[in-house]
LOTI-864257 format. One line per field, with one value per residue (C-alpha): x, y, z; chain; residue in one letter; residue number from 1. Coordinates in Angstrom, 3 decimals, decimal comma. Layout:
east = X; ...
north = Y; ...
up = Z; ...
unit = A; ...
code = A; ...
pos = NUM; ...
***
This chain:
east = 0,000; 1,320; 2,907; 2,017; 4,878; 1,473; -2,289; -4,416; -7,453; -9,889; -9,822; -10,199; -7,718; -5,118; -4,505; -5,785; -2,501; -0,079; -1,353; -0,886; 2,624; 3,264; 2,435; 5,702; 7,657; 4,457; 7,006; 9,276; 6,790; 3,610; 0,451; -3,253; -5,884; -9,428; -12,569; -15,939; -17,374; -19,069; -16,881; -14,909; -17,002; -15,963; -18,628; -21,505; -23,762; -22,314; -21,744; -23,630; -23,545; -21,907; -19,752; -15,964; -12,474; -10,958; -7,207; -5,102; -5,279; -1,833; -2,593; -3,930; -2,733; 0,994; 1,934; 3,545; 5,622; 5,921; 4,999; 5,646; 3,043; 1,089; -1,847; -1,359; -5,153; -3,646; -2,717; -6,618; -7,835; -5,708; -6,918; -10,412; -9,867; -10,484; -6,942; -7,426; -11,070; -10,032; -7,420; -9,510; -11,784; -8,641; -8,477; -7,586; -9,748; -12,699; -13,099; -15,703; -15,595; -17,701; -14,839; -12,113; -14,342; -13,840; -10,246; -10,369; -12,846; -10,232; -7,636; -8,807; -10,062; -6,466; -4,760; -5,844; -4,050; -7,724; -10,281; -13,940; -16,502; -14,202; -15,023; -12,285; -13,302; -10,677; -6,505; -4,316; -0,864; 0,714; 3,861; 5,581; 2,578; -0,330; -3,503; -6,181; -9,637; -11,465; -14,590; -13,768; -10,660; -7,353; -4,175; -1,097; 1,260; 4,458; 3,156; -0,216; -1,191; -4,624; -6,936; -10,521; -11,512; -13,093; -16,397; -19,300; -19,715; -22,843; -24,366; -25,066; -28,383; -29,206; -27,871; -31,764; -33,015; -30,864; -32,415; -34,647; -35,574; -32,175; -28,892; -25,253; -24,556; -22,403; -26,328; -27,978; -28,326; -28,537; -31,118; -34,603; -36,575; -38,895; -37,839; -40,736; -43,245; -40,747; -38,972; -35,364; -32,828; -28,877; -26,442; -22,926; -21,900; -18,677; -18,457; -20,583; -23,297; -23,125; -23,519; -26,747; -27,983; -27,440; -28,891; -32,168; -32,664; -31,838; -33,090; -36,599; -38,067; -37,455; -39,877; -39,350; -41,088; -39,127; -35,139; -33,415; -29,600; -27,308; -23,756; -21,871; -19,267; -19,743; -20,420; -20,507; -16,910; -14,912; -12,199; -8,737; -7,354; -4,427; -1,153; 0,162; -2,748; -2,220; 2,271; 0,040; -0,356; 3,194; 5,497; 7,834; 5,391; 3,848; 7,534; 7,665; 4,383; 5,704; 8,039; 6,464; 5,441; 1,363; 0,030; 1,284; 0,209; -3,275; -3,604; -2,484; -4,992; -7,352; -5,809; -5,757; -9,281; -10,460; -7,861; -9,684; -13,346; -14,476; -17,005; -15,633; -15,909; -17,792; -20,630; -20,675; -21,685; -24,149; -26,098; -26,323; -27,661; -30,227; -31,410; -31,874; -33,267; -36,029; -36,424; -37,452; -37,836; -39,642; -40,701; -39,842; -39,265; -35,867; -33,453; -33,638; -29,519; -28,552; -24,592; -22,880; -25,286; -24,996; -27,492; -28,556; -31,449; -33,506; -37,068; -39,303; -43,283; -45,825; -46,869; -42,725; -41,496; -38,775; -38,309; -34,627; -33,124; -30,645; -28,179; -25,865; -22,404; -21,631; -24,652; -26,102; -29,128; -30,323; -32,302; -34,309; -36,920; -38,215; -39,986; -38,472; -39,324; -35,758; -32,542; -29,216; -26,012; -22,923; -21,222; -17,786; -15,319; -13,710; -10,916; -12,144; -9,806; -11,284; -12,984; -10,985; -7,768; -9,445; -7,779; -4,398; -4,869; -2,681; 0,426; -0,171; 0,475; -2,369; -3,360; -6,690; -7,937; -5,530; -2,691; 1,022; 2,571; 6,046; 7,560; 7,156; 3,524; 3,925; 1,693; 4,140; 3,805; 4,023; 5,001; 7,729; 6,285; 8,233; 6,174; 4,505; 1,124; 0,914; -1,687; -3,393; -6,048; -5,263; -2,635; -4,175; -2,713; 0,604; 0,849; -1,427; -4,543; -3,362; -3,397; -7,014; -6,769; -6,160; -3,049; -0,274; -1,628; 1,461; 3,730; 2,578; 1,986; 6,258; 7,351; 5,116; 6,757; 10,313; 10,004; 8,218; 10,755; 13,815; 15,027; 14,544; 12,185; 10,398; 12,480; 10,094; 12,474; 10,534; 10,673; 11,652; 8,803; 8,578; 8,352; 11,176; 9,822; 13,286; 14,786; 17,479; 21,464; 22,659; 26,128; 26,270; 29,675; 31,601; 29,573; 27,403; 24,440; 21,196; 17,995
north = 0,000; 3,382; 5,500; 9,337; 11,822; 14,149; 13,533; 16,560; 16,714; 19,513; 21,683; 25,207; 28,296; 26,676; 23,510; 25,101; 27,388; 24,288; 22,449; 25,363; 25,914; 22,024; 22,349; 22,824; 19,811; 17,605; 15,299; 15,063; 14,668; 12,671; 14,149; 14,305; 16,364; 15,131; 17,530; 15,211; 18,812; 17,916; 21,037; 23,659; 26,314; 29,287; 30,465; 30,079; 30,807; 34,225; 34,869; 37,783; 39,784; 42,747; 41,056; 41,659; 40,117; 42,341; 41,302; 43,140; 41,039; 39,793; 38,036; 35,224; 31,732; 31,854; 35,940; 36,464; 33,538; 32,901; 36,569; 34,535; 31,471; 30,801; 30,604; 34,431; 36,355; 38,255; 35,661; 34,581; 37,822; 37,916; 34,828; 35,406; 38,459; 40,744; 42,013; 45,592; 45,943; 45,207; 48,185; 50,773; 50,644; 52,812; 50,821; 47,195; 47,671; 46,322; 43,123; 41,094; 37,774; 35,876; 37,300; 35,098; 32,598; 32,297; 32,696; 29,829; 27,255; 28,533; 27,116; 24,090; 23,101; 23,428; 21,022; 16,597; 16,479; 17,521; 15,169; 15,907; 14,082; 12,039; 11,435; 11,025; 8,667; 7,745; 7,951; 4,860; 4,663; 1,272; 0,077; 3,789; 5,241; 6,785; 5,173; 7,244; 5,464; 7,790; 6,117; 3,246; 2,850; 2,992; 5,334; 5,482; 8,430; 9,060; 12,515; 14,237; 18,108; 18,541; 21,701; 20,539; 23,894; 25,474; 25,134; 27,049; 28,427; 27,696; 28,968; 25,604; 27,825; 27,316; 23,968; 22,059; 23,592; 23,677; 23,509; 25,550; 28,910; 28,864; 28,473; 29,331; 32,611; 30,118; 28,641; 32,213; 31,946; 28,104; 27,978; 28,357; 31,373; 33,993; 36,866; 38,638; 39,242; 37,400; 38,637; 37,571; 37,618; 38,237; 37,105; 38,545; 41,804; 41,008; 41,508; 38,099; 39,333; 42,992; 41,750; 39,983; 43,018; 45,248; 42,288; 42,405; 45,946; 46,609; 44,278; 45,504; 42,104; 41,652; 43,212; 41,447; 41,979; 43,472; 42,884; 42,000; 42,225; 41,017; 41,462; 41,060; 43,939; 47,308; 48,470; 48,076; 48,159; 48,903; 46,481; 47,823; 48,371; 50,809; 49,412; 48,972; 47,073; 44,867; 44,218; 41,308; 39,454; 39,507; 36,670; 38,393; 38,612; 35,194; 34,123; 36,503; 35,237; 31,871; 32,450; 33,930; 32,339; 30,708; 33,382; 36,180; 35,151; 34,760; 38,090; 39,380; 37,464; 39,418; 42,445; 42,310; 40,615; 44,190; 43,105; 40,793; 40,492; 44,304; 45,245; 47,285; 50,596; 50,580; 48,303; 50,289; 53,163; 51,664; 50,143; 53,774; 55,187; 52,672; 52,734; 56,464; 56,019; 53,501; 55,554; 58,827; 58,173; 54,860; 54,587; 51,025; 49,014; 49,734; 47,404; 47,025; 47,010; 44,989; 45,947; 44,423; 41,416; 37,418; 34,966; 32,709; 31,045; 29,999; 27,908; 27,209; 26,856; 24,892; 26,624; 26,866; 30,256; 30,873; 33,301; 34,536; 35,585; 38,117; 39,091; 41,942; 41,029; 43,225; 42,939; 39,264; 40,345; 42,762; 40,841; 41,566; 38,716; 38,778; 36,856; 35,736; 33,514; 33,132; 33,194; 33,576; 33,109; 35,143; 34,221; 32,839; 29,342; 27,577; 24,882; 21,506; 18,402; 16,367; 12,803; 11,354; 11,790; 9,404; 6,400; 7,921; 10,829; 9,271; 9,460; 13,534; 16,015; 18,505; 20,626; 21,769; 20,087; 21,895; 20,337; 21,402; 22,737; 22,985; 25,873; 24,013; 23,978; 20,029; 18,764; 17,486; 13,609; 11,796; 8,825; 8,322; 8,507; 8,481; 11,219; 14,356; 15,449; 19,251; 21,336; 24,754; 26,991; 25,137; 27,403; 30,557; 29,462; 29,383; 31,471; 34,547; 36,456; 35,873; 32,035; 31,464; 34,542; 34,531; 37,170; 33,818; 30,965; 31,410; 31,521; 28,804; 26,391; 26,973; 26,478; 23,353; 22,568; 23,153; 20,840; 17,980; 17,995; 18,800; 21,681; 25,358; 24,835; 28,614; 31,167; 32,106; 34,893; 38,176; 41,893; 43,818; 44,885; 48,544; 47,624; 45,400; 42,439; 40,978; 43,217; 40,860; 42,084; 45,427; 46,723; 49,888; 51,486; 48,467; 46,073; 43,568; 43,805; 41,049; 43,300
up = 0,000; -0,851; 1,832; 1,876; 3,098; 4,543; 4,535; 5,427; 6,573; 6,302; 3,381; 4,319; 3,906; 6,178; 4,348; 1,116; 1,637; 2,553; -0,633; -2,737; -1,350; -1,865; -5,151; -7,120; -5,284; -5,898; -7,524; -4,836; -1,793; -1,854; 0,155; -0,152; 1,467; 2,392; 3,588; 4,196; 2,137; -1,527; -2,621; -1,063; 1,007; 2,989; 5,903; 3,650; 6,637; 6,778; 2,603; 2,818; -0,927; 0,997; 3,425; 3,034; 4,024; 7,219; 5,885; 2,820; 0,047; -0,221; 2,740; 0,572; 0,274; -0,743; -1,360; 2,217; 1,288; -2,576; -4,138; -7,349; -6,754; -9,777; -6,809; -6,094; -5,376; -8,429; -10,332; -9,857; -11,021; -14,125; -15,288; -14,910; -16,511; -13,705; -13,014; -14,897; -13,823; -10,663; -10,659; -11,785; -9,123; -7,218; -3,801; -2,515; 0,652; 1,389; -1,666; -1,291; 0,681; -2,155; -4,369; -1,918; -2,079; -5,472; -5,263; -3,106; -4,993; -8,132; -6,457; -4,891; -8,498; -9,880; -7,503; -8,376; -4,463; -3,158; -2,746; -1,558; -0,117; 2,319; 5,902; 7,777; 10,316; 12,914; 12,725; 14,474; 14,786; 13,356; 12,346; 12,481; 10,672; 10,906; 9,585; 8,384; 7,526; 5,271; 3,810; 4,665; 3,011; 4,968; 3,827; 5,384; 6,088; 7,752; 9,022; 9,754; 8,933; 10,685; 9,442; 10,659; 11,732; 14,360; 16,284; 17,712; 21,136; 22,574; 25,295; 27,991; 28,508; 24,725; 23,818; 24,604; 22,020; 19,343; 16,023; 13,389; 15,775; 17,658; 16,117; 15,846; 13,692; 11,145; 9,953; 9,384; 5,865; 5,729; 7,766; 6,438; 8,751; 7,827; 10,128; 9,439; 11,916; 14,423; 17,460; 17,439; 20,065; 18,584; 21,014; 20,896; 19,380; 17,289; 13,911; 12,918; 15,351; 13,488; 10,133; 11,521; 12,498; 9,977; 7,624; 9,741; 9,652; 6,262; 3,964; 2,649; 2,638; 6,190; 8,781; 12,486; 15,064; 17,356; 17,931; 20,712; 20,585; 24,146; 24,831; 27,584; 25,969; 28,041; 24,623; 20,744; 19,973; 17,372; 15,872; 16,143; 12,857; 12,781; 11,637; 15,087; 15,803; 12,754; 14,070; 16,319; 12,952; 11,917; 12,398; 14,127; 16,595; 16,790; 17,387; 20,356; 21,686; 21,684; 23,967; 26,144; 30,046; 29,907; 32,017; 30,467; 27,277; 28,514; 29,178; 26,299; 24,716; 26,060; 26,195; 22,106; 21,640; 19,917; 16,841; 16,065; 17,523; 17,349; 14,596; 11,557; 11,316; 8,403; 9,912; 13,019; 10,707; 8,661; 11,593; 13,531; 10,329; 9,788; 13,245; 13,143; 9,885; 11,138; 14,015; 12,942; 8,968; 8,508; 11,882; 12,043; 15,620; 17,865; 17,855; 21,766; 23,332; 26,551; 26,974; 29,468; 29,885; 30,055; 29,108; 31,974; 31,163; 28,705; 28,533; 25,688; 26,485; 24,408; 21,938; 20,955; 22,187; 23,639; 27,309; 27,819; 31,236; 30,722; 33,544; 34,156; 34,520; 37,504; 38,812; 38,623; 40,710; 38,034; 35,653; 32,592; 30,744; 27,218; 24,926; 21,966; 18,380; 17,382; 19,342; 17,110; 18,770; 17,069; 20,350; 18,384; 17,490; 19,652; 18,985; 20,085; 19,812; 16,460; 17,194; 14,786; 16,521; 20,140; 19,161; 19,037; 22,280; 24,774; 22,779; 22,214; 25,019; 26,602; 29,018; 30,021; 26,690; 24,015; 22,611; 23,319; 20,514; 19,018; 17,428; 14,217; 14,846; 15,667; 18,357; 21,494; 22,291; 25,389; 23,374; 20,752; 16,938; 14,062; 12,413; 13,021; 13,235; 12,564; 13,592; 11,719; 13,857; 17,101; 18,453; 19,150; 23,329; 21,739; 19,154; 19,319; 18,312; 14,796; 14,634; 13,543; 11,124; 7,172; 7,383; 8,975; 6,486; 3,962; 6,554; 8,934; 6,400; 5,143; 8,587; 8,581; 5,043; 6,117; 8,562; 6,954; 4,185; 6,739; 4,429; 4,094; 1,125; 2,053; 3,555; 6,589; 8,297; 7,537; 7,058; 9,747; 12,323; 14,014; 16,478; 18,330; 20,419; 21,357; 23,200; 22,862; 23,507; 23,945; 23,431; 25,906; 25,808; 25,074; 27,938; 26,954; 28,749; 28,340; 28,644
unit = A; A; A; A; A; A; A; A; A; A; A; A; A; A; A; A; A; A; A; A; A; A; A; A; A; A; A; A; A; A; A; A; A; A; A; A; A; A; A; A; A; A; A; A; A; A; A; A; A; A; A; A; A; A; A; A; A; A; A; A; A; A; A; A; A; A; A; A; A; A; A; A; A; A; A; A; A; A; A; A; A; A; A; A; A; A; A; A; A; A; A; A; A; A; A; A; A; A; A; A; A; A; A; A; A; A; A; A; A; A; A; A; A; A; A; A; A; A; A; A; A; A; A; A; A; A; A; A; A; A; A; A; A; A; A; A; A; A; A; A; A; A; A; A; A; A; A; A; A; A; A; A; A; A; A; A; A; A; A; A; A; A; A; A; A; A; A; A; A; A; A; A; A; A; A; A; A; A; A; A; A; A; A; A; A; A; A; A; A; A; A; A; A; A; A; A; A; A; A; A; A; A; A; A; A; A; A; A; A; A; A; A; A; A; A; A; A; A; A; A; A; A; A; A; A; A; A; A; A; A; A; A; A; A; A; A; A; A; A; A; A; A; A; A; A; A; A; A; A; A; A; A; A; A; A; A; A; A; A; A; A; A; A; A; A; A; A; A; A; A; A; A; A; A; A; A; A; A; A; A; A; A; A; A; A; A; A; A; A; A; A; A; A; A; A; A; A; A; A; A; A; A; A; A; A; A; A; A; A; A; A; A; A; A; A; A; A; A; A; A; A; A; A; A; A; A; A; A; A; A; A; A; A; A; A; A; A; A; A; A; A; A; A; A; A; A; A; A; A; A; A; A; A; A; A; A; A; A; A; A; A; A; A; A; A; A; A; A; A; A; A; A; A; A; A; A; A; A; A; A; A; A; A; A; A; A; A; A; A; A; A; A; A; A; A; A; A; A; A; A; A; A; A; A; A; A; A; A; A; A; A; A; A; A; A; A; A; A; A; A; A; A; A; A; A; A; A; A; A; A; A; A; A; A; A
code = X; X; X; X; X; X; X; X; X; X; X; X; X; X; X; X; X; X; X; X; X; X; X; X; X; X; X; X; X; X; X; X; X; X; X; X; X; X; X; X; X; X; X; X; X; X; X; X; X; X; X; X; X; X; X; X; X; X; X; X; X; X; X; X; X; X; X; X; X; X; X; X; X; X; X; X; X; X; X; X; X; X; X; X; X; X; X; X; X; X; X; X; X; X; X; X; X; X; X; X; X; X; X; X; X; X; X; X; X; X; X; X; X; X; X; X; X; X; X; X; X; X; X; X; X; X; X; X; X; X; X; X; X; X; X; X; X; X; X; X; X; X; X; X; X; X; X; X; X; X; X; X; X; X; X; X; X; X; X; X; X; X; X; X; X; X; X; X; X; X; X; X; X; X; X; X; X; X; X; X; X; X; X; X; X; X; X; X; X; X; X; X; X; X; X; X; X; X; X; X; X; X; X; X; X; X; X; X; X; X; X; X; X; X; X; X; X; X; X; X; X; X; X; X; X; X; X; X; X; X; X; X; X; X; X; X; X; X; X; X; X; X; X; X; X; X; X; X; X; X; X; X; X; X; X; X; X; X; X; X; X; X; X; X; X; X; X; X; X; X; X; X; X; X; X; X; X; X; X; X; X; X; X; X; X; X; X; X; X; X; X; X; X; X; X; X; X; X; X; X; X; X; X; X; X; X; X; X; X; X; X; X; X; X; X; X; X; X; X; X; X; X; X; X; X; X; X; X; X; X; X; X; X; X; X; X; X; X; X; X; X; X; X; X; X; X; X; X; X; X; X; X; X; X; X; X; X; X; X; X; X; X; X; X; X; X; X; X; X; X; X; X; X; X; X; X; X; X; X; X; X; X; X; X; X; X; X; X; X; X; X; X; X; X; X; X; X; X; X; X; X; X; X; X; X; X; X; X; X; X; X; X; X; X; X; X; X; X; X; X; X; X; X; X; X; X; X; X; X; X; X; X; X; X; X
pos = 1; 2; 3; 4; 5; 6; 7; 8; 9; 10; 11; 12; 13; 14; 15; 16; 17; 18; 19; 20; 21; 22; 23; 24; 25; 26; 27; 28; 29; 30; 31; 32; 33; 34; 35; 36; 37; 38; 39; 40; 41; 42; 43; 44; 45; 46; 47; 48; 49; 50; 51; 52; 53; 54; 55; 56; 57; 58; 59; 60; 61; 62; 63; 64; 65; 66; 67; 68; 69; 70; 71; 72; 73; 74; 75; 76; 77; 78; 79; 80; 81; 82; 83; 84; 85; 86; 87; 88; 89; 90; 91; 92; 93; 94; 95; 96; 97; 98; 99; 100; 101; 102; 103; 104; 105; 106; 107; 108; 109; 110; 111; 112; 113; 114; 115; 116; 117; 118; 119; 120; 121; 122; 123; 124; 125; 126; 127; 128; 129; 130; 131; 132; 133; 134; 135; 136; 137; 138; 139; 140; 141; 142; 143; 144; 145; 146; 147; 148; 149; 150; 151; 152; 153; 154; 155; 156; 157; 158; 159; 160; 161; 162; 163; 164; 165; 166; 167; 168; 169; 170; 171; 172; 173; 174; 175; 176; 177; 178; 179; 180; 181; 182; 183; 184; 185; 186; 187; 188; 189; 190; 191; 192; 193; 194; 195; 196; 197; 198; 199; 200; 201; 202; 203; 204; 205; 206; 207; 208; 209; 210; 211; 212; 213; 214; 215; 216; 217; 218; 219; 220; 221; 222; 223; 224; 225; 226; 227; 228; 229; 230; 231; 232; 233; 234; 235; 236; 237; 238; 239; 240; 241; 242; 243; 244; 245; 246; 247; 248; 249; 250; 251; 252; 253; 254; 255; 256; 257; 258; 259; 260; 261; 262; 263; 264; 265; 266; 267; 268; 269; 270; 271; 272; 273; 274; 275; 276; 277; 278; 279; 280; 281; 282; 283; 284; 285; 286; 287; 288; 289; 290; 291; 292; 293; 294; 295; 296; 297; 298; 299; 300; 301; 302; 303; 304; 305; 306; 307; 308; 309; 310; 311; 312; 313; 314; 315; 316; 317; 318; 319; 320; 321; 322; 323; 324; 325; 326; 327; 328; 329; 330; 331; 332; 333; 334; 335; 336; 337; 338; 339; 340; 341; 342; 343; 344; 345; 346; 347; 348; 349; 350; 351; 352; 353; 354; 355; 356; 357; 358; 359; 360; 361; 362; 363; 364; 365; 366; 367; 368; 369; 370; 371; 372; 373; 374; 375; 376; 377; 378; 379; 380; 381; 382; 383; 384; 385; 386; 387; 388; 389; 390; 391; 392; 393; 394; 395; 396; 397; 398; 399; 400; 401; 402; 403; 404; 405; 406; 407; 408; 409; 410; 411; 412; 413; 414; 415; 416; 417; 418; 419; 420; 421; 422; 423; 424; 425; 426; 427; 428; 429; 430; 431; 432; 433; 434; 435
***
């Protein structure tokens, strides 16, 4: 039976990039990449026609890396004849995320390495490889690169009645409501939660009820976006992070959640229009705001609606109840350790249910293995606000490369920062001195 060098699994952006990057030594390594998906998707929950990508757009699969990739975004947009249409529009802000979705689906379809509609079902360990059953079929592999993706936080308040009328924000347009007429309940005011909105209130075939929308944010925030902000998803930083002791990395975490989970700008705009708009123009119903609020509790009667507890955070004795037809929950991903890998979880190293990581972006193991298994979007502990974002894929996936093939295939040292994390050495009138 043939032995793989890598098999992926999950085919989003993260292993989309690797393959792409793999690509030109396709002769010299083999590899294959398997996503249980009929075709490649990107968030079609939240494709909405006006949604757009919050990165530049040479943070794409390989630019960061490989400027001269054949799987470029530009290279995309020159061959389906977009490239000088694309210029004269004046900008490179704000394209449209059904735009990178077809970036992406362009190149998935170039590379035979993909294959579709293959559940992974479990991964052993035999014989100094891994073992991955995917429909059935075993393939073997001397090292793993694992891209399943992230999951949805649910609220333990909500998860009973999971279904049609209350859902994550990742279903909103798969899911099959009439809003109209309805009142809904948004919970969580990042960006996902802000598109909701601003969907709700905007579109003219949509008249609810009334709208609830819950945060436990002091306040609608923007996202940080100025380039200081954006030196947190540079490489030079993520290298810095790494280094860094557990518990001062977790509060940088949260110090920097505003990179990443604040609502544009933009949004923030259009939704304050439209709600003064509906106020005093159409005189359409407020969208009702609880800041600084938790759901606790949740309880559906007969007849199918739903009556929400909401509490303040500082104050868990101030309470308000509503009724509500819908309940929405933009409340985020989370990283959960894939099924697939419980046969082979005792030889891999965790704590508090996330794996250890390597500076190769290897999972640790309490047990000797011959191979690796890599991990993509599980390393946000270890690595940074940037680890489940678009702008690192290039350059995670050739650190990943470099040390699958043991050679410096990608050169993955980068441009200099403004900032200088490493404080490093200092040569202060001719002493040494370690700062």
């Amino acid at each position: 039976m043939k032995k793989y060098d890598i098999i992926g699994i999950g085919i989003g952006p993260s292993n989309l990039s690797t393959a792409a990057l793999l690509y030109p030594y396709r002769k010299k390594i083999d590899y294959l990449f398997f996503d249980n998906k009929k075709e490649f998707k990107w968030h079609p929950g939240m494709m909405f026609p006006d949604a757009t990508i919050q990165v530049s757009v040479l943070k794409d699969l390989v630019s960061m890396i490989d400027p001269t990739s054949s799987f470029s975004f530009l290279n995309f947009l020159k061959r389906t004849g977009r490239l000088y249409m694309f210029a004269a529009k004046g900008h490179f802000d704000g394209v449209k995320r059904k735009e990178f979705e077809q970036y992406f689906k362009w190149c998935a379809d170039t590379m035979e390495e993909l294959s579709f509609n293959s559940t992974v079902e479990e991964v052993n360990y035999e014989n100094d490889l891994f073992e991955i059953i995917v429909n059935n079929k075993i393939y073997r592999s001397k090292n793993l690169l694992v891209g399943a993706g992230l999951t949805a936080k649910i609220p333990d308040c909500c998860k009973p009645y999971l279904g049609e009328k209350v859902f994550h924000n990742t279903q909103f347009l798969t899911t099959s409501n009439n809003y109209s007429d309805q009142k809904i309940t948004v919970v969580g005011s990042g960006q996902s939660g802000a598109e909701i909105i601003l969907h709700l209130i905007n579109d003219k075939n949509v008249s609810p009820e009334n709208i609830n929308w819950c945060s436990s944010a002091y306040n609608l925030l923007p996202m940080e976006d100025s380039p200081f902000s954006n030196e947190l998803y540079n490489p030079n930083y993520s290298e810095y992070f790494f280094n860094l002791q557990k518990e001062l990395k977790n509060n940088l975490l949260n110090l920097q959640k505003y990179t990443s989970d604040g609502i544009s700008e933009s949004t923030l705009n259009q939704i304050y229009e439209q709600l003064y708009n509906n106020k005093f123009l159409h005189g359409k119903p407020d969208v009702n705001l609880y800041m600084n609020t938790r759901l606790t509790g949740v309880e559906q009667d007969s007849t199918g609606k739903f009556y929400l507890e909401l509490s303040q955070k500082d104050n868990p004795y101030s309470k308000i109840n509503f009724q509500s037809d819908i309940i929405i929950m933009a409340t985020g991903l989370k990283y959960n350790i894939p099924k697939f890998l419980d046969p082979i979880i005792n030889k891999l190293s965790t704590t508090d249910g996330r794996f250890e990581i390597n500076e190769d972006y290897s999972i640790k193991t309490n047990k000797s293995l011959n191979g690796n298994i890599y991990l993509h979007n599980g390393s946000r502990h270890v690595r940074g606000v940037a680890d489940p974002n678009l702008s690192l894929l290039a350059w995670r996936s050739a650190k990943i490369i470099n040390a699958i093939m043991e050679d410096n295939l990608y050169d993955t040292l980068v441009d200099k920062s403004v900032i200088n994390w490493n404080l490093g050495k200092l040569n202060i009138q001719n002493h040494e001195v370690t700062v």
